[in-house]
Structures are given as structure tokens and as C-alpha cells.
C-alpha positions, -999 to 999 in steps of 0.1 A, spaced: 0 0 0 14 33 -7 26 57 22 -1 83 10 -30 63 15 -18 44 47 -9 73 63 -41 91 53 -62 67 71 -44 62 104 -39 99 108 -80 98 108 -80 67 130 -59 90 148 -80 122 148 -113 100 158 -98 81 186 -84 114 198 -116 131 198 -135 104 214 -111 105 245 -119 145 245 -154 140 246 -152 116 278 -174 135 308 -143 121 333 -111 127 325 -95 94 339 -55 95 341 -57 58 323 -69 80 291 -44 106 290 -12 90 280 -31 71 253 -43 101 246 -8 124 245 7 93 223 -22 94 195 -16 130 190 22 125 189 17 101 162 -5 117 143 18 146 140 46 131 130 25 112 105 9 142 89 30 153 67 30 118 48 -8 124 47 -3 151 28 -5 152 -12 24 170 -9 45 140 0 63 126 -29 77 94 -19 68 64 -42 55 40 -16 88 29 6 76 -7 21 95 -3 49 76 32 59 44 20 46 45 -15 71 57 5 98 27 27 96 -1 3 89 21 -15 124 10 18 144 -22 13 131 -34 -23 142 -21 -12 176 -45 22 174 -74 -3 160 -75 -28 192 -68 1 212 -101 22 203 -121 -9 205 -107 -15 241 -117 17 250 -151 16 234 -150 -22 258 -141 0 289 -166 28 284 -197 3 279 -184 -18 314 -189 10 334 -226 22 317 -246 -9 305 -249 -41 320 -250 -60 287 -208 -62 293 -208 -69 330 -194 -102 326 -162 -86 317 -132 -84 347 -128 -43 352 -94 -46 362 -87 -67 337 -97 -42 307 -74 -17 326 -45 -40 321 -52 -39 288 -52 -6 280 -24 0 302 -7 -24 281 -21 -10 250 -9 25 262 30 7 261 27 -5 229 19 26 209 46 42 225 66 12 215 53 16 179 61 55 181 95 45 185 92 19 151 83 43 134 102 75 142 131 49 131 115 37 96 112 73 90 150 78 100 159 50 75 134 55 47 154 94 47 189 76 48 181 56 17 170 85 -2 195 107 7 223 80 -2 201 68 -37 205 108 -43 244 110 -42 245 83 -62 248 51 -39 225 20 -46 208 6 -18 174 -7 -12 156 -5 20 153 -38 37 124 -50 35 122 -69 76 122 -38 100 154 -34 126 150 -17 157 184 5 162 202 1 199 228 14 219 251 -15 217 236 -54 217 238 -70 254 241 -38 270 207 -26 272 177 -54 272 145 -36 259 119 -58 273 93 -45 242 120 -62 220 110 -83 195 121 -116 212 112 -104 248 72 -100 233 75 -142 225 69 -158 257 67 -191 241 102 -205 234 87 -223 200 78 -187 187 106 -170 204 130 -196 184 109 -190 149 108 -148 150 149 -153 157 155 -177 133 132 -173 103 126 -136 104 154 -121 128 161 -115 165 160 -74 159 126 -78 135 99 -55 148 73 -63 122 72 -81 91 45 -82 61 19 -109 60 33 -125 24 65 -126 38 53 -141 77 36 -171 56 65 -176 36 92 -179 65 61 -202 83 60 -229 55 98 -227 60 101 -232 94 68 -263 91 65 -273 58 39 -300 67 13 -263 67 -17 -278 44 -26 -258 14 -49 -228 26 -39 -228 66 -19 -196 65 -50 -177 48 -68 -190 83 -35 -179 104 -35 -144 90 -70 -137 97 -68 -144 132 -29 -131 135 -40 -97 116 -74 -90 126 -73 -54 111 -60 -68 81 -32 -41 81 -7 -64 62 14 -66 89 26 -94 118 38 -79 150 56 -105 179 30 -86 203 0 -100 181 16 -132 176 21 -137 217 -8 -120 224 -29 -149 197 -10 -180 211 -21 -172 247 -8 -204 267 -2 -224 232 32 -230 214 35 -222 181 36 -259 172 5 -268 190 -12 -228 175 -3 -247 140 -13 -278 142 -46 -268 157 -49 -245 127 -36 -272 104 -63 -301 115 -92 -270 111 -96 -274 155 -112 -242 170 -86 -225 190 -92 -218 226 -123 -191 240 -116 -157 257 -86 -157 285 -110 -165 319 -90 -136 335 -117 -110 318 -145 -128 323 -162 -123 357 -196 -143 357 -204 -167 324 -228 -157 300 -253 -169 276 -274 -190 298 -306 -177 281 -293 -178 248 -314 -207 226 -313 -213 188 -328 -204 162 -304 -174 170 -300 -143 148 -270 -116 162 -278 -85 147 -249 -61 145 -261 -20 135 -254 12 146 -289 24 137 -315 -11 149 -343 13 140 -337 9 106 -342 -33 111 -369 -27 132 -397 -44 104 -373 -71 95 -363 -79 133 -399 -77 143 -404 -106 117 -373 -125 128 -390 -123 166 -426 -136 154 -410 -169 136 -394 -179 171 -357 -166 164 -341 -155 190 -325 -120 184 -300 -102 192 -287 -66 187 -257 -48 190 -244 -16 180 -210 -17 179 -181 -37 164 -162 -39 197 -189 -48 221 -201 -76 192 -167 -91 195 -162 -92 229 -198 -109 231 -183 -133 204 -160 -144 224 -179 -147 259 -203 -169 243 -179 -190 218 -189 -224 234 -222 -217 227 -218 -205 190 -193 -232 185 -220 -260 197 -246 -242 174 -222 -231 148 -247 -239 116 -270 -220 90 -299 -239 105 -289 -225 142 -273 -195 143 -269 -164 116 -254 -131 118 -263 -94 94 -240 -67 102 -241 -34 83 -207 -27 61 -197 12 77 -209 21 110 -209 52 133 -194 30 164 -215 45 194 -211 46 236 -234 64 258 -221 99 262 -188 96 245 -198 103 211 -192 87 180 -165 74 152 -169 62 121 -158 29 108 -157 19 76 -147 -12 79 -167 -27 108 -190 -54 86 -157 -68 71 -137 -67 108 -161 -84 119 -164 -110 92 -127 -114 98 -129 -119 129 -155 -148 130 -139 -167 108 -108 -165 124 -123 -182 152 -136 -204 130 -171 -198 137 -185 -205 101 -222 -194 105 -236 -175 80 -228 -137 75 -250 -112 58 -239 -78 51 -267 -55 46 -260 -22 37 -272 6 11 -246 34 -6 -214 11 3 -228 -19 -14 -199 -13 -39 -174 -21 -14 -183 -54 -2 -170 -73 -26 -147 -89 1 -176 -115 9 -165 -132 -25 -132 -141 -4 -153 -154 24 -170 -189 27 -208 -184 36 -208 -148 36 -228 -123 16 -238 -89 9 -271 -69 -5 -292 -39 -3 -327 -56 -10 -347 -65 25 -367 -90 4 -331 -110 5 -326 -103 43 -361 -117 45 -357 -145 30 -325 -153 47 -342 -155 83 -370 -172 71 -346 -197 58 -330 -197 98 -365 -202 110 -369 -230 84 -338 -247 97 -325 -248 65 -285 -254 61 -277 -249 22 -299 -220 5 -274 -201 -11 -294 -175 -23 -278 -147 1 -244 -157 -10 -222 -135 -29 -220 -100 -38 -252 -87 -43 -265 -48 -58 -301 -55 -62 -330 -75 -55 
């Protein structure tokens, strides 16, 4: 992707997650560091935004930044977690001081990030300056992280101090490189196969959408330790590789256990604006489904994951569907509102990387033209006509398991 239009969008991630701190009614000294860093970076990342800049698209710069950004991305959604804990009930399963922990540990790892990628601007500017005098070089295309003098000082956000399992730890040393701070997704599959070429045909695909949630191109060791959990990398694989659903939430953030209540037919309903389902949802209620609506990408996923034993025991088109809208205005009570225009395919991603492969309905109106990425999706589908959306919860309320109808990119009716 080219510098311009990475840095475009995460210097408006940065200006919306920014404003939404502002507009808290309590100023809480857990938001203002996060706060002070998301400014810093989008500073120093404003001038790439600019038309103005004339670089050609450095990979190095461009990884760097879309890095930053899938550490801004969880860290919004955390705080949109955080917020909803302490005003609606519909979260109070969650552990309080466990969200805190997270963004505290969020908090450390965009200034960790800052640091990236005050360097990959450092370097991208040596390479020019040197291709100018007449020197060839190339900028590498694995990101180092410069230090005072190896052994001397142990930074413990270090690539290899991120890797608590000694599998992984072993892997990001040997296949991509002790000093590596991030490296693209093409090039993590590639040094994978390498390191276990017994990977079946297609696993990676699976890996990456669980490894890069944001899809921002980019595999950090802090997303790779943070995805294994209590797993090695051999065991992460070879769950991945036999197609076995990897483990639920950590139990740390979960107080008391949901979904008791929940009962199939099941339709989860995620909208920023329900009042525009409010026919359709009516008819989903009078067949029996049971219905369920959220308004926000973060809260949905979090949900997700409280409830995963119950999706996964459920996890068929005759049980349990899902509709989400394509770009939503991501809401908390008093805190204002973002825009995300990418919540129905995060959230896509995100399903199927926990390999819940229920059904998936986008439903949407002007952005129809950009969910095309349900083609790349098994059992997922997009439209505009409620006669479709209709018909697919009928279809739930039928217990039906292969209309196909839904599927695919639709425009019309």
C-alpha cells in the first residue's frame, strides 16, 4: 500500500480516537497518556498524509505505519470495551481490572510503535539521501529496531522479549530475525511454511486472519504472543492445520459466564442504527428466532468471544446467523461517535478467524460497492434488498443449512 494512503487513514483513526477521549465527561489518568501518544503520532504522520508527499510508496515506511495502526485499531475498541463496562450491564461479565491492564498495556505499545516508526522514517530518509548521491541501496524489507550497543541494554518491548513461548521466540529469531519488529503478511507465511512445511494448502490464509485482525498487512511479535495465549507455536499450528477451534476468551476478563438464556434459532444483529431493522427484526421475533442486537463492532466481538462455546456447539446455518451493516458510526453512551468503515468486514474477519462458520449477511445501502470482500469469504454475503434479508431469516426459521441464495456480492434484488 502506498505511504499516501496508509498514512491518510491512520492519521484519521488517529484524529477519531483522539476526539473520542476528549469527549469523555471524566477525564481518567488511564486516558491521557493514550491520549498524549495518538496525538504524537499523528503529527509526525501528517506530513505523509499530505498530497504534498512525494515518496513512491517505501515498504519499509508504509508497514511501519499500517504497524501503528493495528495497535491504534485494538486500542479504540478497548476503549469503546471500557466505556460500555462502566454504563450498560450488557458487558458486566467482563473483569474491570482486567480491561485496565489492557489498556495499560495498550498504552505501552503505541509508544513502542512510536519509536518503530520514528526509526523507519529515519531510515526511509537515509536511503533517499544515499540513492540521491549516487549510492544503490534498497531498504530492507524486515524492519530493525536500532540500539545502543547489543547486550548492554535489554529492551523488554524487544522483538524476542514480546515471545513468551520459546517455539515462537526460536521462529521470530530464526526465520525472520532476532531485531525484527514487524514483518509483512506475504513474507510471515512464507518464512512459516519454512520453518513447518507440513502447513496444508490454505492454513496460512486462516492464520492471518486471526494473526491480523485489522488486516493491516502486517505481523507484529506482540500479536503473535498475544494470539498464542498459553499455546506454542507448534501446537497454534497444528490446531490450525487439523481445522480445531482454538481456545475461547482468556477467563482472566471474564467475571460471571454468559449466555445462559441464549437458545437457537439465533440471529445476532450487529447495527449502529436497529431502528432501521426494526420491520425485519420484528419478523425475525414472530418466527421464534431468537434476536440479538448490538451496535458496535467492539462490544459484538467481545460478546463473540464470551459466548464462543455456545456459537461453537450451534455453529450452523440452520442455528445461528449473523447481518451486520458494512460502515458504521461506532456509538457509547455519552462519549460520542467514530466512524468505521470497515466494521462489517472486521467483523467477518474476525468470525472466521475463530472459526465460527455461521452464515454472514452484510446488509448495507450506498457502500454496497465495497463489499465485494464477501467473495473471499466462505458463507458470507452482501445486498441492499430487504426481500433477500427476508428471506435469509426465514430460511433460519426454516432450519435450512444450504440456501445459497444470500451468498455472494449482491447490488439489487
Amino acid at each position: 500500500m502506498e505511504v499516501l494512503a496508509v498514512a491518510s487513514t491512520v492519521c484519521a483513526l488517529c484524529i477519531s480516537t483522539a476526539a473520542w477521549i476528549d469527549q469523555q465527561e471524566q477525564k481518567e489518568s488511564l486516558l491521557s497518556p493514550i491520549g498524549s501518544s495518538v496525538r504524537q503520532i499523528h503529527n509526525i504522520l501528517l506530513p505523509f498524509s499530505s498530497a504534498e508527499y512525494k515518496g513512491t510508496g517505501e515498504a519499509q515506511l508504509s508497514d511501519s505505519i499500517g504497524s501503528i495502526g493495528d495497535a491504534l485499531q485494538r486500542t479504540k475498541e478497548h476503549l469503546v470495551v471500557w466505556n460500555c463496562k462502566r454504563s450498560q450491564k450488557f458487558v458486566a461479565f467482563l473483569n474491570p481490572h482486567a480491561l485496565v491492564a489492557q489498556l495499560k498495556d495498550d498504552e505501552r505499545q503505541l509508544n513502542h510503535q512510536l519509536i518503530i516508526l520514528l526509526t523507519s522514517i529515519a531510515v526511509v530518509g537515509y536511503f533517499r539521501d544515499h540513492a540521491k548521491n549516487g549510492i544503490s541501496t534498497g531498504a530492507p524489507l524486515l524492519m530493525n529496531t536500532p540500539r545502543l550497543q547489543d547486550g548492554v541494554v535489554k529492551d523488554p518491548f524487544g522483538p524476542l522479549e514480546q515471545l513468551v513461548d520459546v517455539d515462537a521466540r526460536e521462529f521470530w529469531r530464526d526465520y525472520i530475525g532476532a531485531k525484527v519488529e514487524f514483518v509483512s503478511n506475504d513474507v510471515f507465511c512464507a518464512r512459516l511454511i519454512s520453518w513447518n512445511t507440513a502447513i496444508p494448502y490454505g492454513t496460512t490464509d486462516r492464520i492471518l486472519m486471526r494473526l491480523d485482525e485489522y488486516d493491516s498487512g502486517v505481523i507484529t511479535p506482540h500479536n503473535l504472543s498475544r494470539v498464542l495465549g498459553k499455546l506454542s507455536l507448534k501446537e497454534f499450528v497444528k490446531r490450525y492445520s487439523r481445522g480445531e477451534k482454538p481456545a475461547a476468551l482468556d477467563k482472566s476478563l471474564i467475571q460471571v459466564s454468559p449466555g445462559h438464556e441464549l437458545r437457537t434459532p439465533l440471529l445476532v444483529w450487529i447495527d449502529d442504527r436497529p431502528d432501521n431493522n426494526a420491520y425485519e427484526v420484528a419478523q425475525a421475533r414472530a418466527l421464534g428466532i431468537y434476536v440479538i442486537e448490538m451496535a458496535s463492532t467492539a462490544i459484538a466481538k467481545v460478546w463473540v468471544d464470551a459466548n464462543l462455546a455456545f456459537l461453537r456447539n450451534n455453529d450452523r446455518a440452520s442455528r445461528v446467523r449473523f447481518i451486520s451493516d458494512n460502515v458504521r458510526l461506532e456509538t457509547t453512551p455519552g462519549a460520542g461517535t467514530y466512524l468505521n468503515p470497515t466494521g462489517g468486514e472486521t467483523f467477518l474477519r474476525y468470525l472466521r478467524g475463530r472459526f465460527i462458520a455461521s452464515p454472514v449477511l452484510i446488509y448495507t445501502g450506498k457502500s454496497i460497492l465495497s463489499t465485494r470482500y464477501v467473495e473471499s469469504y466462505e458463507a458470507a454475503g452482501s445486498t441492499t434488498s430487504p426481500r433477500k434479508v427476508l428471506m435469509y431469516i426465514v430460511n433460519l426459521a426454516d432450519g435450512k443449512d444450504n440456501d445459497a441464495e444470500w451468498r455472494g456480492f449482491h447490488t439489487g434484488s
